[in-house]
C-alpha angles and dihedrals in degrees: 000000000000143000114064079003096075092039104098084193076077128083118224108193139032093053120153126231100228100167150000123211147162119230089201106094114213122279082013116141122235085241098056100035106113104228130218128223128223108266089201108045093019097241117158127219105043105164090183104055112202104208101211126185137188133190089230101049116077090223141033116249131229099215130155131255102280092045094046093055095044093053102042086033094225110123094181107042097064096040090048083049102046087042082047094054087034090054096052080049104062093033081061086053097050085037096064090043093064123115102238117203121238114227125219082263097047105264134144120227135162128195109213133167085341102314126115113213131193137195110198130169106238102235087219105046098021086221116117131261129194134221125212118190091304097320101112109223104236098209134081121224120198092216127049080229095057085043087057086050088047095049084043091053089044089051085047090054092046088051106048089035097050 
């Protein structure tokens, strides 16, 4: 250990797990994803950043996993939220390997777990809009790819707020 850990200004424990998030933005390459660095211990590259605060501490911290569990002392909460966000990860991967269908319009659609998901042009704008199920998608995307994200990221919302 070293870094923030050494410093007895600091508070080591009783810390609180605020947020979760991956660095890594989507469709982003591992060469061009800017890495953090662990506020606490000082290692670099932390791809999952732990925001951590403390009533006794004037600012919230970016740390890393471990030091995330042994300040808040909680060992299961930040691994479940960094496999969590892992997990979503490497669904968006698999998701933009997948063979869409092409409709008698055009169109590309996929069926997947019981959805039915559709890319269209929008005649006035020329951007793309997706269909899920029968939930029209709001925003406009300039690529049919971006559009696919955009349909991923809505199947994502369906499913954590169903």
């Amino acid at each position: 250990m070293g870094f923030r850990w050494s410093k007895n200004s600091i508070p080591h424990k009783g810390w609180v797990l605020i947020d979760v998030y991956d660095v890594r933005e989507e469709g982003q390459s591992v060469s061009k994803t800017s890495y953090e660095q662990c506020m606490m211990c000082n290692n670099e590259k932390i791809r999952f950043v732990h925001v951590v605060s403390h009533l006794d501490y004037p600012e919230s911290l970016k740390v890393g996993c471990v030091c995330a569990e042994k300040m808040t002392n909680d060992y299961v909460n930040p691994k479940k939220k960094e496999r969590s966000l892992r997990n979503k990860a490497q669904r968006r991967n698999n998701w933009l390997k997948k063979e869409w269908s092409i409709s008698k319009k055009g169109n590309h659609y996929l069926k997947v777990k019981g959805n039915y998901v559709l890319i269209f042009q929008d005649k006035k704008t020329k951007k793309y809009k997706c269909l899920i199920n029968e939930t029209f998608g709001k925003k406009l995307f300039d690529t049919i790819e971006k559009a696919k994200l955009g349909a991923f990221n809505g199947l994502e919302y369906f499913k954590e707020n169903s």
